[in-house]
C-alpha positions as CSV (number, residue, x, y, z in Angstrom):
1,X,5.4,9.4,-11.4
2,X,2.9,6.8,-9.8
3,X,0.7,9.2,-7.6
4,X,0.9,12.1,-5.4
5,X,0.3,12.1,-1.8
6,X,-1.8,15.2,-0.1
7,X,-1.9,15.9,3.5
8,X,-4.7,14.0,5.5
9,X,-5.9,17.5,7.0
10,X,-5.4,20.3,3.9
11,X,-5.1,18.1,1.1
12,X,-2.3,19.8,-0.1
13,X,0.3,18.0,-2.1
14,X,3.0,16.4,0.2
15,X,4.6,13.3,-1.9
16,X,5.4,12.5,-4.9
17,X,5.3,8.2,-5.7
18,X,7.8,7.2,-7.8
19,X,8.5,3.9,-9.4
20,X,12.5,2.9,-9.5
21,X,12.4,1.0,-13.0
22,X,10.7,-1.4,-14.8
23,X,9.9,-3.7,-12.0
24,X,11.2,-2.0,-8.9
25,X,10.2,-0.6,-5.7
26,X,7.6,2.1,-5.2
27,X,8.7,5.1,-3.1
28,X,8.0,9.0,-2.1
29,X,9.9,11.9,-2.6
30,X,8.8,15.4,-1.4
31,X,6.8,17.4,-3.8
32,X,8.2,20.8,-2.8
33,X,11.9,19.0,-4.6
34,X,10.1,18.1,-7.6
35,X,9.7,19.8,-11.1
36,X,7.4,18.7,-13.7
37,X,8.7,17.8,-17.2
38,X,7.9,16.1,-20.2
39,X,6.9,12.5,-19.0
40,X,8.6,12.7,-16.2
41,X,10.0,14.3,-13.2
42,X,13.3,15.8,-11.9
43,X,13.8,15.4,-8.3
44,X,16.7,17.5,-6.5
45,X,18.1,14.3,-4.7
46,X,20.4,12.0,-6.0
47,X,19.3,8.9,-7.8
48,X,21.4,6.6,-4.6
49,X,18.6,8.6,-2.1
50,X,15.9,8.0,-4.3
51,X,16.7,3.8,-4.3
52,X,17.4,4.0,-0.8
53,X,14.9,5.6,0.6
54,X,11.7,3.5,2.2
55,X,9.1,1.6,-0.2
56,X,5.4,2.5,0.1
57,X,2.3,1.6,-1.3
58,X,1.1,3.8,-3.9
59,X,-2.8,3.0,-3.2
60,X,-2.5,2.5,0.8
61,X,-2.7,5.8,2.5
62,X,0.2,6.8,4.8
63,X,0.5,7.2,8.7
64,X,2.5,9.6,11.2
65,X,5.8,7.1,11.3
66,X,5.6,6.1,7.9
67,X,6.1,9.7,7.1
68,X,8.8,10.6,9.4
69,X,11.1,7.6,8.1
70,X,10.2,9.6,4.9
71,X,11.4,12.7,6.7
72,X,14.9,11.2,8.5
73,X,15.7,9.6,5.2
74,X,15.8,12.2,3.2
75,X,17.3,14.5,6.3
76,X,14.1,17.2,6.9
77,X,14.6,18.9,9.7
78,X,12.6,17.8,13.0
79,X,11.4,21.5,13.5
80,X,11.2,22.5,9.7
81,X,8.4,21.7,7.3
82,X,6.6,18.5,6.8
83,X,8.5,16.9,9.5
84,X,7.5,19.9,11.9
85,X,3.7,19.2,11.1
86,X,3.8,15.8,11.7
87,X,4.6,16.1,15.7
88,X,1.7,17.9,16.1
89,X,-0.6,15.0,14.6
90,X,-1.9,12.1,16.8
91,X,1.2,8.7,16.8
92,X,-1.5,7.0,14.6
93,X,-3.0,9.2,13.0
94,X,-2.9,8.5,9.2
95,X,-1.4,11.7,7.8
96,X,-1.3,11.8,3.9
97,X,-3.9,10.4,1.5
98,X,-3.5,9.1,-1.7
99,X,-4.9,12.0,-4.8
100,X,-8.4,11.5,-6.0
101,X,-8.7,13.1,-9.5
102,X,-12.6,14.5,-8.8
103,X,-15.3,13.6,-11.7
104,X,-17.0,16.6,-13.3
105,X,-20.8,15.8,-13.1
């Protein structure tokens, strides 16, 4: 796992970045189909989605389209979850942010 996406409004977790081997291509898969395991991470896709699916850039936050090519690729429903919430928010709008860890004072 590379990072974790939140939404741009809630903050909730939306994404999770993965990195497809040593030197390959960042990309997202959706949080709600990941489990957590010991240094690393099961996704309930297949390991052909997961390479096909469009590159992003870990530290660059995401807009609207970005997310929905994110959405068709992985076949989420235009009415249904993340999908759904995204045609509610502005064409530009930039709809998931990067995870800051905060820093106790």
């Amino acid at each position: 796992m590379q990072a974790i996406y939140v939404d741009g409004e809630d903050t909730k977790p939306v994404w999770v970045v993965v990195k497809l081997g040593r030197f390959g291509k960042a990309t997202a898969v959706p949080y709600r189909e990941c489990a957590d395991g010991p240094g690393r991470i099961w996704v309930a896709r297949d390991r052909g989605a997961v390479r096909s699916a469009p590159a992003v850039e870990p530290d660059r936050p995401l807009r609207r389209e970005e997310e929905r090519a994110l959405c068709n690729h992985y076949l989420i429903r235009p009415d249904r979850g993340r999908h759904a919430q995204l045609l509610e928010r502005d064409e530009d709008a930039v709809t998931a942010r990067p995870a800051v860890e905060r820093e106790d004072s």
